[in-house]
N, CA, C and O atoms as a GROMACS GRO file, in nm:
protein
  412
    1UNK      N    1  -1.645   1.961  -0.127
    1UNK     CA    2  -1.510   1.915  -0.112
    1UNK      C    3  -1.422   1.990  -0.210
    1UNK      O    4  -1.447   1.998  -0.330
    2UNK      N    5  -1.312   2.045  -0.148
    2UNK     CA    6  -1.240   2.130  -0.259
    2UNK      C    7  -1.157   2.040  -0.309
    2UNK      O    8  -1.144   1.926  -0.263
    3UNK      N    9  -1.069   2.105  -0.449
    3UNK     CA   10  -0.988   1.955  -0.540
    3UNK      C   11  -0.836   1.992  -0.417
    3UNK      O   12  -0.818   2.087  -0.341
    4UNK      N   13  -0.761   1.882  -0.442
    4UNK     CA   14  -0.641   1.862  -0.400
    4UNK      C   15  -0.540   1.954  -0.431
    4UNK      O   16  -0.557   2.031  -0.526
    5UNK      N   17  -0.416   1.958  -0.350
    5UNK     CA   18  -0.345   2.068  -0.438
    5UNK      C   19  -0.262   1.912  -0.532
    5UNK      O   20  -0.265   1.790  -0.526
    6UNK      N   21  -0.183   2.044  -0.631
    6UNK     CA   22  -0.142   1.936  -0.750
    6UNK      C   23  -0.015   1.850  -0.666
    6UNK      O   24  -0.005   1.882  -0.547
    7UNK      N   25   0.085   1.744  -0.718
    7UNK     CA   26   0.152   1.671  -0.651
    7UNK      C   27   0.290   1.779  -0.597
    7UNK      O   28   0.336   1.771  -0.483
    8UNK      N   29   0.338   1.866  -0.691
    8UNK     CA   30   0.426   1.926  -0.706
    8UNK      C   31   0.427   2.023  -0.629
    8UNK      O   32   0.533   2.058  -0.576
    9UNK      N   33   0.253   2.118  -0.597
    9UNK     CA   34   0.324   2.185  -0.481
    9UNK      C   35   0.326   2.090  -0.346
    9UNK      O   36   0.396   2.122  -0.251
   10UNK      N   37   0.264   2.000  -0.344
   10UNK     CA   38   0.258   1.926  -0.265
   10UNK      C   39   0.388   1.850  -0.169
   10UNK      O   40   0.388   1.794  -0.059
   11UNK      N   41   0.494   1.878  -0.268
   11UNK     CA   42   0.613   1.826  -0.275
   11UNK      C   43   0.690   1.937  -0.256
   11UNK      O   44   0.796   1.908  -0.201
   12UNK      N   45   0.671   2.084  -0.286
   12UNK     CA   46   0.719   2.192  -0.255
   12UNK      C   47   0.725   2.218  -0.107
   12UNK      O   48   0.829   2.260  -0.056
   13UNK      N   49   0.610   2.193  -0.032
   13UNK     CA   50   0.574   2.229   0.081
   13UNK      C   51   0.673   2.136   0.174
   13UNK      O   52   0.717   2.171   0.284
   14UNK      N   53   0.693   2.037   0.124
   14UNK     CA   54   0.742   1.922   0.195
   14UNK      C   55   0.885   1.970   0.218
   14UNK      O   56   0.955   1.964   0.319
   15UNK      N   57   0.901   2.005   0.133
   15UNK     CA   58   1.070   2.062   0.064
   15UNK      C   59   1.095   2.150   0.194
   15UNK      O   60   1.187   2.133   0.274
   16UNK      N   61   0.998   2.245   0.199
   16UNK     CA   62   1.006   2.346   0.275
   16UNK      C   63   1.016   2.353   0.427
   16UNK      O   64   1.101   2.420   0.486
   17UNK      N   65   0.945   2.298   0.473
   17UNK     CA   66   0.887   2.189   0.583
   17UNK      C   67   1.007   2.172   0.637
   17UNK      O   68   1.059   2.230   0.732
   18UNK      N   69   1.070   2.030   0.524
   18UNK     CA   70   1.205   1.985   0.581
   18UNK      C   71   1.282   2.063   0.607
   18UNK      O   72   1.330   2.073   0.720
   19UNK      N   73   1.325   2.161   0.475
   19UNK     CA   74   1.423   2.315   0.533
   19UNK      C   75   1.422   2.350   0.594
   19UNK      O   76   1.530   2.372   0.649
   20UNK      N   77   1.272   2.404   0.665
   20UNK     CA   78   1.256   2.446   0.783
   20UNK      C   79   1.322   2.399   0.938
   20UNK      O   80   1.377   2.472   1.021
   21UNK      N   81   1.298   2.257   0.943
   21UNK     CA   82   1.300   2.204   1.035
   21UNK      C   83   1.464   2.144   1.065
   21UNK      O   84   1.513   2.122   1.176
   22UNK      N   85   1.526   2.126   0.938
   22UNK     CA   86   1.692   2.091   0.918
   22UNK      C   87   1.753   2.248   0.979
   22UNK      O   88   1.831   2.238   1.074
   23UNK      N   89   1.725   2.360   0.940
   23UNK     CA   90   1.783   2.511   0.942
   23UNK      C   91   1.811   2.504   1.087
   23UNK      O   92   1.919   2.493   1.145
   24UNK      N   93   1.646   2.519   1.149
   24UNK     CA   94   1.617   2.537   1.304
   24UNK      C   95   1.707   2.448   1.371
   24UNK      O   96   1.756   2.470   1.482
   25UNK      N   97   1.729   2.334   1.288
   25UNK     CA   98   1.834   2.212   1.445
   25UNK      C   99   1.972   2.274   1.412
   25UNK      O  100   2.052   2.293   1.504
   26UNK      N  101   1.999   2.302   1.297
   26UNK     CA  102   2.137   2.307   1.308
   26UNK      C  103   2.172   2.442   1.360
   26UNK      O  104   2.272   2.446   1.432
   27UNK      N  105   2.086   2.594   1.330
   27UNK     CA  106   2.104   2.693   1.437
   27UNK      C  107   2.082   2.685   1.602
   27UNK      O  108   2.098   2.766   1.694
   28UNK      N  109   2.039   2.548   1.593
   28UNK     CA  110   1.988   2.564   1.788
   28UNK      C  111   2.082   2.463   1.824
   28UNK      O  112   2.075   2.466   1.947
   29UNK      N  113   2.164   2.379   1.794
   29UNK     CA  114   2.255   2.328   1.796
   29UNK      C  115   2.426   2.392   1.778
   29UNK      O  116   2.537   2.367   1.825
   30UNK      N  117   2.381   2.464   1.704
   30UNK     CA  118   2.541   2.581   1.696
   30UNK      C  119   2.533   2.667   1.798
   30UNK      O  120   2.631   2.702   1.863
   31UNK      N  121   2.410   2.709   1.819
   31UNK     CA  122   2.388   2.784   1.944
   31UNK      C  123   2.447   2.783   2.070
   31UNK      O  124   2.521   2.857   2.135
   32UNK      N  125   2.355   2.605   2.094
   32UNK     CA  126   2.458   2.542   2.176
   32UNK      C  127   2.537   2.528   2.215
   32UNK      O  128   2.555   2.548   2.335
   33UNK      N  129   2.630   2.485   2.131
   33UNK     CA  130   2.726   2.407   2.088
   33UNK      C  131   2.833   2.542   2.168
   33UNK      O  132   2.904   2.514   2.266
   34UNK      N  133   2.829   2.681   2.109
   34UNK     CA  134   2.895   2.776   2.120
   34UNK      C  135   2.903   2.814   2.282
   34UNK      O  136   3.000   2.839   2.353
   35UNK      N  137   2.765   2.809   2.310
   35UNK     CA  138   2.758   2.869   2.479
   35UNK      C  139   2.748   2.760   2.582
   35UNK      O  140   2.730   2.800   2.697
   36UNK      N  141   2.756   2.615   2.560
   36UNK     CA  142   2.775   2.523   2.620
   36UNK      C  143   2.908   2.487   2.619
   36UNK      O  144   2.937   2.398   2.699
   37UNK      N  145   3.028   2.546   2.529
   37UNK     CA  146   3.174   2.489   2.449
   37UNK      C  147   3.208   2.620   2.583
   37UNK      O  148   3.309   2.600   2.650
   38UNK      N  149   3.126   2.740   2.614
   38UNK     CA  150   3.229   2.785   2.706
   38UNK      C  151   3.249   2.795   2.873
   38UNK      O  152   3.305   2.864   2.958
   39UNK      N  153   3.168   2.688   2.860
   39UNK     CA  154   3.117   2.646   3.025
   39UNK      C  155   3.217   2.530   3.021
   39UNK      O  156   3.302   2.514   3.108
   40UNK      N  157   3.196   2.425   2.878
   40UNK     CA  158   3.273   2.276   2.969
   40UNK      C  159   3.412   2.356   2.939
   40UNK      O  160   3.469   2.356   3.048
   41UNK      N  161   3.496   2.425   2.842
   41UNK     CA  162   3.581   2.450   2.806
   41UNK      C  163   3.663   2.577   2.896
   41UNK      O  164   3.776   2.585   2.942
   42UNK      N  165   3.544   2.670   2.893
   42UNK     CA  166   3.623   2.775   2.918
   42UNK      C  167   3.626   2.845   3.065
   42UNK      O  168   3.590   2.777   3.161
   43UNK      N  169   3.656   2.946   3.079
   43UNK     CA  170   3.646   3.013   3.224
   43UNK      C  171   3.553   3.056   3.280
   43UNK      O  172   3.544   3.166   3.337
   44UNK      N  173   3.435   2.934   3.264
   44UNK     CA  174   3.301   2.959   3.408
   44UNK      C  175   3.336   2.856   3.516
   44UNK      O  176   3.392   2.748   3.494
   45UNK      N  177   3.290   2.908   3.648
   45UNK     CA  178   3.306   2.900   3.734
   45UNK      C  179   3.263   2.732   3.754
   45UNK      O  180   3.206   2.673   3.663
   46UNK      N  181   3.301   2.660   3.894
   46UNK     CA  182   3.184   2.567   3.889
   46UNK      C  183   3.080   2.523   3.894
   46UNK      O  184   3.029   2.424   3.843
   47UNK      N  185   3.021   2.657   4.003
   47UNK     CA  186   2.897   2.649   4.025
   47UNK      C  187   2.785   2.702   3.963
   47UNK      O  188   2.665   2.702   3.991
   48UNK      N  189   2.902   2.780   3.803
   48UNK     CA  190   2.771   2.824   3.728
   48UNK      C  191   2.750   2.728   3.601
   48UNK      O  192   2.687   2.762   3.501
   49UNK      N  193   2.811   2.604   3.618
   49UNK     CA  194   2.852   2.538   3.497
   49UNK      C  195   2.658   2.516   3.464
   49UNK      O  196   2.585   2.563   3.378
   50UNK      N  197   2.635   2.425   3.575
   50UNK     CA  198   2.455   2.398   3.577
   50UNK      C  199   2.348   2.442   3.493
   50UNK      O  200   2.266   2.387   3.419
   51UNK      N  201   2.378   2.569   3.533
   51UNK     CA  202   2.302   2.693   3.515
   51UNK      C  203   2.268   2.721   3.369
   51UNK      O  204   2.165   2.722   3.302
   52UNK      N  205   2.444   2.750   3.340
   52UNK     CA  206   2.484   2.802   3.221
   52UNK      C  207   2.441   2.681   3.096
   52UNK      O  208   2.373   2.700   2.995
   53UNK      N  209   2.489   2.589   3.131
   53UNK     CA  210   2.445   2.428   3.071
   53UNK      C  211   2.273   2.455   3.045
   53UNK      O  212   2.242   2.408   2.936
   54UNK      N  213   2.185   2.502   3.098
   54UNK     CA  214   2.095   2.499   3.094
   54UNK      C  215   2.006   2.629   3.047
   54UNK      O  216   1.887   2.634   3.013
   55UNK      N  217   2.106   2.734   3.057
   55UNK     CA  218   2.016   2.820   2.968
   55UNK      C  219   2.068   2.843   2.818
   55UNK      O  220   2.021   2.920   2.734
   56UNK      N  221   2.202   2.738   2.802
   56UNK     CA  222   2.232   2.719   2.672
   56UNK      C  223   2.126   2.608   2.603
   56UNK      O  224   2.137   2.603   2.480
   57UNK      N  225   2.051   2.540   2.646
   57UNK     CA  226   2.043   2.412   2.607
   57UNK      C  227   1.853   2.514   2.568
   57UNK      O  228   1.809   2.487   2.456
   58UNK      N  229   1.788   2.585   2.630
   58UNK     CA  230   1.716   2.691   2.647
   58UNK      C  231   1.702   2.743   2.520
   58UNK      O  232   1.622   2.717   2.430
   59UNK      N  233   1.834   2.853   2.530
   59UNK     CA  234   1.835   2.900   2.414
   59UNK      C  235   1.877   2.891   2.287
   59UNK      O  236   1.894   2.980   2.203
   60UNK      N  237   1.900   2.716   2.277
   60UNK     CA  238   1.956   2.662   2.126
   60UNK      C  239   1.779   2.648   2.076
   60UNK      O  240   1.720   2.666   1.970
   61UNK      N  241   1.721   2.588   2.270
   61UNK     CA  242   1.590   2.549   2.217
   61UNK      C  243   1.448   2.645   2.115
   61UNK      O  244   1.372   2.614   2.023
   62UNK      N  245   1.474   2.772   2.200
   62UNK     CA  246   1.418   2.886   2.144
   62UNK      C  247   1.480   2.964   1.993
   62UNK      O  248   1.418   3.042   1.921
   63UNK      N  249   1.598   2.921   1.978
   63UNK     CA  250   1.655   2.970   1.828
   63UNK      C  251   1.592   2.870   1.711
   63UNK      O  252   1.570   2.905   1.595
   64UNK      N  253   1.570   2.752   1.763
   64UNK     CA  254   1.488   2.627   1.681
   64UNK      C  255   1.395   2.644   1.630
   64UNK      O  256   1.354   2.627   1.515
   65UNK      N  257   1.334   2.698   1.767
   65UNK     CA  258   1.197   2.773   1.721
   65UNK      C  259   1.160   2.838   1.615
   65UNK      O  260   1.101   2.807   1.511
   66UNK      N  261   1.220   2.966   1.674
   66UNK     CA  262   1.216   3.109   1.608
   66UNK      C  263   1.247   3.050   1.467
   66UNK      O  264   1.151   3.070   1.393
   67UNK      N  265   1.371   2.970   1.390
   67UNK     CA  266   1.423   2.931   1.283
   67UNK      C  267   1.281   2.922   1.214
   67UNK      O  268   1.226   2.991   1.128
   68UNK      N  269   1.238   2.802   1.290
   68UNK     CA  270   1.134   2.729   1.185
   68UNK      C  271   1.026   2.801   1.165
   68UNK      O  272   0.970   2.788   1.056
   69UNK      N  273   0.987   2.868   1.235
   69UNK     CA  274   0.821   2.942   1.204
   69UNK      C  275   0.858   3.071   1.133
   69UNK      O  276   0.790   3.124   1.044
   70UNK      N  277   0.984   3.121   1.185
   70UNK     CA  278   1.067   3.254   1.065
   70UNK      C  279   1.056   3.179   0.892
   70UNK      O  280   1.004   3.241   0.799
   71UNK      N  281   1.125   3.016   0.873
   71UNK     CA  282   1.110   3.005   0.735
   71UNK      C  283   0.967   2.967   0.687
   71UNK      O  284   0.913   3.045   0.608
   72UNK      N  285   0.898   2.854   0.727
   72UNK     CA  286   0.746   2.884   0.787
   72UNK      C  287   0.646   2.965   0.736
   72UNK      O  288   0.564   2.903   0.668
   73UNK      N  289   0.623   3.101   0.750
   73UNK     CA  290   0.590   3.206   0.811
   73UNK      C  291   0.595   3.233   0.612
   73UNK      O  292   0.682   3.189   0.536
   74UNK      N  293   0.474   3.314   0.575
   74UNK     CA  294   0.559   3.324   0.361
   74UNK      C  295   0.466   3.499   0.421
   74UNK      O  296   0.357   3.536   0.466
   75UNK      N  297   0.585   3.550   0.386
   75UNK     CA  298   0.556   3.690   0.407
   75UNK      C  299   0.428   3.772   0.277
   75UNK      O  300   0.417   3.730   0.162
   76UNK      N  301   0.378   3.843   0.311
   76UNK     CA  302   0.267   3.877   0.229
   76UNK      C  303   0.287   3.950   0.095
   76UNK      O  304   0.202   4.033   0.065
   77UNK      N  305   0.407   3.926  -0.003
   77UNK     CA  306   0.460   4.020  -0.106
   77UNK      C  307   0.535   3.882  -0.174
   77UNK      O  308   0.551   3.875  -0.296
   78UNK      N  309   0.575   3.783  -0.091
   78UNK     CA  310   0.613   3.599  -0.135
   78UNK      C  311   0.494   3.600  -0.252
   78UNK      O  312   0.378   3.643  -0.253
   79UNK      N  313   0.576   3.533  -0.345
   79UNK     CA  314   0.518   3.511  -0.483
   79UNK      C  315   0.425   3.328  -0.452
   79UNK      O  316   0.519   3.262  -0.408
   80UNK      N  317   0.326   3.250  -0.455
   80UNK     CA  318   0.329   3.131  -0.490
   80UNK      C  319   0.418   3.072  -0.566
   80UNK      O  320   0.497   3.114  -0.650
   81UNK      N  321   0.382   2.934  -0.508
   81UNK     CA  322   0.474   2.831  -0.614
   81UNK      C  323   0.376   2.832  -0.784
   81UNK      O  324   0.254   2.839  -0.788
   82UNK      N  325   0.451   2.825  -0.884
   82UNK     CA  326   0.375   2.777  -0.959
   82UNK      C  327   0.412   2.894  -1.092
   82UNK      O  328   0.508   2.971  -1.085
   83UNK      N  329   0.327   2.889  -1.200
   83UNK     CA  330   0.308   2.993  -1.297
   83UNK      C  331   0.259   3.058  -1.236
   83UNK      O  332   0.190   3.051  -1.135
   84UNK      N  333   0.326   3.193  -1.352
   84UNK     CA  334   0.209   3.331  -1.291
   84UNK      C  335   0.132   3.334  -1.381
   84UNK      O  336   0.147   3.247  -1.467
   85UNK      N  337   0.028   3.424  -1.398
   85UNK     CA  338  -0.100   3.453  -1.467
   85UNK      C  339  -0.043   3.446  -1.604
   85UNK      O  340  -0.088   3.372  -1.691
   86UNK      N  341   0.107   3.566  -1.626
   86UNK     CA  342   0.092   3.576  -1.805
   86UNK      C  343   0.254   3.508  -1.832
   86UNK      O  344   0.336   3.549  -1.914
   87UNK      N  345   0.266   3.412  -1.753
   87UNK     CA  346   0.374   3.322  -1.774
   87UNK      C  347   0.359   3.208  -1.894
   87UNK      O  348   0.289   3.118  -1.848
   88UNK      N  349   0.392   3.183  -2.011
   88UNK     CA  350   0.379   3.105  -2.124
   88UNK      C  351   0.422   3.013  -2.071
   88UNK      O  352   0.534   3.025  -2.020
   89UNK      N  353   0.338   2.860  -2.061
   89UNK     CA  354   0.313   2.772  -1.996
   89UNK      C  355   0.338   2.644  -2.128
   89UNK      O  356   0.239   2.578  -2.159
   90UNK      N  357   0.445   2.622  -2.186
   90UNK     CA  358   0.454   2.438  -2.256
   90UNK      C  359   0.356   2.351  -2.247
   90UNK      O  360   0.331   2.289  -2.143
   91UNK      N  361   0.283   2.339  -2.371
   91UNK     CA  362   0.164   2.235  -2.360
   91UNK      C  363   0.214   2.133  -2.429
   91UNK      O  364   0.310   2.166  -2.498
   92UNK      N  365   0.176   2.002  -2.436
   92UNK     CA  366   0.238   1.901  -2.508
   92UNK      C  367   0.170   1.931  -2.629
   92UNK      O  368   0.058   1.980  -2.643
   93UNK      N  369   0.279   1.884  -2.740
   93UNK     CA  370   0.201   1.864  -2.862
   93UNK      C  371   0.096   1.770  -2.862
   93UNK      O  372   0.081   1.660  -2.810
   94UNK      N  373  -0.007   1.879  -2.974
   94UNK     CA  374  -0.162   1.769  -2.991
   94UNK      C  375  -0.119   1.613  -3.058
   94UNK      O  376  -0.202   1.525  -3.036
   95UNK      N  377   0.018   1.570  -3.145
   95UNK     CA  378  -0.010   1.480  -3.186
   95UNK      C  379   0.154   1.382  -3.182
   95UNK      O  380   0.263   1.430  -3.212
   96UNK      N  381   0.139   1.296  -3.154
   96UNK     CA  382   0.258   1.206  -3.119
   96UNK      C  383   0.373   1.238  -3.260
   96UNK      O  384   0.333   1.237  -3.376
   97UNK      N  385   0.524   1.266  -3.220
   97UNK     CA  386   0.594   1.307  -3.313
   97UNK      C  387   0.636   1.411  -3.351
   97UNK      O  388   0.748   1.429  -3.399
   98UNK      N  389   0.518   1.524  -3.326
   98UNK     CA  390   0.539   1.656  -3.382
   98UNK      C  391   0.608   1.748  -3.234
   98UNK      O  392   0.578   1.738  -3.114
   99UNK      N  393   0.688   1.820  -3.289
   99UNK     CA  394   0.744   1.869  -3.192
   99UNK      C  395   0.672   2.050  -3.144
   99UNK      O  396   0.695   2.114  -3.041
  100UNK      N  397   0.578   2.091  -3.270
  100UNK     CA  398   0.488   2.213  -3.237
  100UNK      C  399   0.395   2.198  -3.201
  100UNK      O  400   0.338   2.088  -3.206
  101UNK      N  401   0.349   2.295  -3.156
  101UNK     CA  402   0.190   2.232  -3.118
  101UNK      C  403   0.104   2.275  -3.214
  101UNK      O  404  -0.010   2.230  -3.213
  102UNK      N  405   0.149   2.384  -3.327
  102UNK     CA  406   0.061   2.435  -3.389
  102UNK      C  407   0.068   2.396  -3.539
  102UNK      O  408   0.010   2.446  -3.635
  103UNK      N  409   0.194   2.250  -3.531
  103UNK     CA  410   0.199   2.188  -3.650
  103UNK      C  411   0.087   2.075  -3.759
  103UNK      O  412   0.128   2.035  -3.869
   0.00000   0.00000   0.00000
């Protein structure tokens, strides 16, 4: 059984997750919003209103997509969360009071 990850990236991921998934609605929704605003609004026809209604609604759906698995997705040169190897890392002091550790 391998150990857990710690709480924090645990909470990172989550972070991310959500970003992910907030980014994708609100680009597939503007999407929308834009090529559906010129069907009810603007100068399409009637009989392509349907259509158009529907390959907007399509392609807000597929920009959703693409959003989330694009932020998703940790490209291979993405650093981890966390310290790096020769990053000086704050240990608590060994003894209640002292504010060094090497006091």
């Amino acid at each position: 059984m391998s150990p857990s990850r710690p709480q924090a990236e645990r909470d990172a991921v989550t972070v991310e997750i959500m970003f992910a998934l907030f980014s994708g609605a609100f680009l597939g929704a503007a999407a929308f919003g834009v090529l559906a605003g010129a069907a009810v609004w603007g100068p399409v026809p009637g009989p392509w209103r349907g259509p158009w209604l529907t390959v907007s609604g399509a392609l807000g759906g597929v920009l959703c997509c693409v959003q989330v698995v694009r932020v998703l997705r940790r490209p291979p040169g993405r650093p981890r969360p966390g310290p790096s190897p020769g990053d000086v890392v704050w240990r608590q002091p060994s003894q209640p009071g002292r504010t060094n550790p090497d006091s």
